[in-house]
Structure formats: C-alpha cells, structure tokens
Backbone as CSV, one residue per row, in Angstrom:
resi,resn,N_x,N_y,N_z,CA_x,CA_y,CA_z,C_x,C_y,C_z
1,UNK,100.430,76.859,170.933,99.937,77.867,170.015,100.508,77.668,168.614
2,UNK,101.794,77.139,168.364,102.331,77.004,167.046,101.693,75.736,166.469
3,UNK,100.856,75.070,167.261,100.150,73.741,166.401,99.276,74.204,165.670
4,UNK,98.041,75.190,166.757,96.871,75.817,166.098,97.545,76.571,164.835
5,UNK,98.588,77.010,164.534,98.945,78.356,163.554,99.384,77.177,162.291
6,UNK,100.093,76.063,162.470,100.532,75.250,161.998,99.102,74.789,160.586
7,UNK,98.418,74.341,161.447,96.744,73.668,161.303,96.421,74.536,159.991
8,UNK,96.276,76.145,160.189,95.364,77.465,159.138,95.896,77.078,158.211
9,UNK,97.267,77.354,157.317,97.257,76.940,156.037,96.489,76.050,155.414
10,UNK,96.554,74.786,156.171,96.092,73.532,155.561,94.633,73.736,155.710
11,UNK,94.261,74.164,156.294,92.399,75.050,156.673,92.256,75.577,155.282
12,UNK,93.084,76.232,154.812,93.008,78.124,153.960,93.103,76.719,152.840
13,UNK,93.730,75.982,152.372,93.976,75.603,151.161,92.776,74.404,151.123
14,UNK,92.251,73.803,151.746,90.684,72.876,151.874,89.649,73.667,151.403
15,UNK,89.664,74.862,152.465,88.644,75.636,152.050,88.513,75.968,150.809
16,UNK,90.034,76.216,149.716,89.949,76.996,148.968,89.577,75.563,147.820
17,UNK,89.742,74.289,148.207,89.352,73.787,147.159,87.941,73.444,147.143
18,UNK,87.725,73.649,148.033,85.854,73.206,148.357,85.138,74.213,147.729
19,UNK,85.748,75.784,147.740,84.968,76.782,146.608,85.582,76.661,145.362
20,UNK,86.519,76.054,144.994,86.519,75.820,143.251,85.352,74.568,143.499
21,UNK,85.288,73.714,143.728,84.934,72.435,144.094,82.945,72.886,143.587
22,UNK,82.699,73.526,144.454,81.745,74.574,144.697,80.905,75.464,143.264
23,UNK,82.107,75.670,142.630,81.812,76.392,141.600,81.766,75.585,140.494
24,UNK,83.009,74.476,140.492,82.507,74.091,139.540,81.450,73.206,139.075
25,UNK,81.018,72.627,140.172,79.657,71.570,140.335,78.343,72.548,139.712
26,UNK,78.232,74.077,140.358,77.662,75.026,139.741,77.644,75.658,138.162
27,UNK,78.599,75.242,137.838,78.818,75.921,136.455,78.407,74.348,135.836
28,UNK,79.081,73.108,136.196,78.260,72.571,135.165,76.785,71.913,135.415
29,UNK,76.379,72.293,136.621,74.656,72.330,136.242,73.950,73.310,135.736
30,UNK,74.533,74.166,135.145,74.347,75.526,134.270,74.307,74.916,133.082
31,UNK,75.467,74.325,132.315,75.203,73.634,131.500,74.557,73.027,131.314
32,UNK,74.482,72.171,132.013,73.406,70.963,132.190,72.184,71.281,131.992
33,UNK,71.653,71.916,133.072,70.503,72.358,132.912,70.010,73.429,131.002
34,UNK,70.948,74.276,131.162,70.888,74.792,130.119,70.542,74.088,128.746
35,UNK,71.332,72.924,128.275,71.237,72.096,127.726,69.940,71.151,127.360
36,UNK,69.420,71.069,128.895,67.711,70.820,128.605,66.858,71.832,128.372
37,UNK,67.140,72.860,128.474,66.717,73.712,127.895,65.989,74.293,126.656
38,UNK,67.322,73.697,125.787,67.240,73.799,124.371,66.746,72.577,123.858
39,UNK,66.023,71.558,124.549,65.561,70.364,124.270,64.057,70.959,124.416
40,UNK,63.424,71.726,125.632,62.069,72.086,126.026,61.893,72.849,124.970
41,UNK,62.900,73.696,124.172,62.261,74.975,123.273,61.683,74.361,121.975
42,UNK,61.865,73.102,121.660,61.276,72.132,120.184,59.705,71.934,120.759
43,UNK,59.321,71.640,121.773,57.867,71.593,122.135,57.259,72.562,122.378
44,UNK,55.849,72.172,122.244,55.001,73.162,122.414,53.645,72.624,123.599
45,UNK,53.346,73.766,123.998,52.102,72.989,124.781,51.260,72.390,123.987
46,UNK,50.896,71.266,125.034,49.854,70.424,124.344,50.554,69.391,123.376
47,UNK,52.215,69.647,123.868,52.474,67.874,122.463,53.054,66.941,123.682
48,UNK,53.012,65.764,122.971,53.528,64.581,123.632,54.572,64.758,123.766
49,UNK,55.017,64.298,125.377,56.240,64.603,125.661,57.133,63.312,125.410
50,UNK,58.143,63.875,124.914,59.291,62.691,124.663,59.806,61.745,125.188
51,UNK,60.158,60.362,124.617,60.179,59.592,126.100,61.400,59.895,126.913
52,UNK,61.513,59.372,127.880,62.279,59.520,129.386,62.318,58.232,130.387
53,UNK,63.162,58.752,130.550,63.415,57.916,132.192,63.929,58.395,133.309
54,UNK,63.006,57.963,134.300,64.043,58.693,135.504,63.723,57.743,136.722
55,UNK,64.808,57.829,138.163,64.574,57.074,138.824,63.691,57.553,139.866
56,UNK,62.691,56.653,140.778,61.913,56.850,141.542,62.254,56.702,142.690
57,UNK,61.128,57.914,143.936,62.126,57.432,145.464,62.043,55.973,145.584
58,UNK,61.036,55.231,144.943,60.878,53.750,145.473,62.303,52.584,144.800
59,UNK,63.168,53.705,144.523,64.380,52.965,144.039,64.247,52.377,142.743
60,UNK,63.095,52.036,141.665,62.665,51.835,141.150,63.091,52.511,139.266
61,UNK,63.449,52.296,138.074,63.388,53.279,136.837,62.397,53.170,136.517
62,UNK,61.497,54.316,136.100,60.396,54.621,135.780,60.593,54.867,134.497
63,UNK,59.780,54.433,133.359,59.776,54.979,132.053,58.421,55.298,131.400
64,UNK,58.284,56.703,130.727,57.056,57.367,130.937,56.594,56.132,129.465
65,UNK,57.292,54.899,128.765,56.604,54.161,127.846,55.378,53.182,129.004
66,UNK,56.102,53.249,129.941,55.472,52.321,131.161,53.933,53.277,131.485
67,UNK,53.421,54.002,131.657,52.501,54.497,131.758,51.650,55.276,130.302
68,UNK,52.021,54.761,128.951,51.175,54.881,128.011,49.589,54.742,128.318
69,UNK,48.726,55.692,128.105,47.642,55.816,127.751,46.936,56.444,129.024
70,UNK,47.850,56.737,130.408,47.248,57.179,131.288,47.778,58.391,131.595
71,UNK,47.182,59.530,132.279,48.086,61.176,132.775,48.914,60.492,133.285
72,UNK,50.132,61.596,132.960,51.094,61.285,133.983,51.507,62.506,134.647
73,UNK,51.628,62.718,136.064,52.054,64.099,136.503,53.512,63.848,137.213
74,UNK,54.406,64.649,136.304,55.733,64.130,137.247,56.018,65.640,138.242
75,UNK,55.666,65.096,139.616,55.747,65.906,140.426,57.507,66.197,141.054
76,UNK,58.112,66.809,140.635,59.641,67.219,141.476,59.944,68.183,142.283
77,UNK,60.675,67.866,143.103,60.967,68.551,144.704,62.546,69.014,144.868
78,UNK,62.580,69.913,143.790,63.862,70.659,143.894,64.805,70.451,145.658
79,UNK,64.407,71.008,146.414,65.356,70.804,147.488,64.540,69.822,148.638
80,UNK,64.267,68.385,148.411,63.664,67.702,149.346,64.433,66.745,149.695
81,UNK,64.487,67.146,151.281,65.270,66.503,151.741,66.651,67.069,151.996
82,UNK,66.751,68.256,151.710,68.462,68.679,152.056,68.509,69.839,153.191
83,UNK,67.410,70.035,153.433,66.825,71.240,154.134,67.025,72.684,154.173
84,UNK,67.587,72.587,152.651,67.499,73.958,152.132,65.692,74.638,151.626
C-alpha cells in the first residue's frame, strides 16, 4: 500500500504539468489564430486572396501561385481525424 501512496505525488505533479502544458498550447493558438485574424480584416469579399502555402494530406506544399487562373476551394477539416 505505501508503493501505491508513494506513486500519487508524482501522478498530482504530471498531471499538473499536462494542464499548464494544456493551457498553454491554448493560449497560444489564441494568438495565433487571432493574429490571422487581423490579416482577414484588410480583405474584402470578392478580392484576391493573398498568396499562401500550405501542406497537403498527399504530403505534398501546395501554393495557391500553383493553381493561377483556376477556382480554388480550400476545403479544411478542423477536427479530422482526432475523433473529436
């Protein structure tokens, strides 16, 4: 019984870094996000969107100069795949 009792501290202090851990991954995609934010508020509907890059599931960098002159719909899947 004094092993199991032994064990909780070291439990209590993991745990406790996994919710700073937790929070702070949260606070700075607040920023983050926020930050693009104030990038979306310079456009308006209907203007050309700025260039970019981002990576594709096909492992692939996609750059929206790479698809000049055709629609492009960038479809994103907030929680795909995590099974939230």
């Amino acid at each position: 019984m004094q092993a199991r009792n032994e064990a909780r501290p070291h439990q209590r202090r993991s745990t406790g870094r996994m919710k700073r851990l937790c929070v702070s991954a949260a606070v700075l995609a607040v920023v983050v996000c926020g930050a693009g934010g104030a990038l979306a508020a310079d456009l308006e509907v209907g203007d050309a969107a700025p260039p970019f890059e981002l990576p594709g599931s096909d492992g692939n960098t996609h750059t929206l100069a790479q698809y000049e002159g055709t629609t492009v719909v960038l479809a994103w899947f907030l929680k795909a795949f995590t099974g939230g």
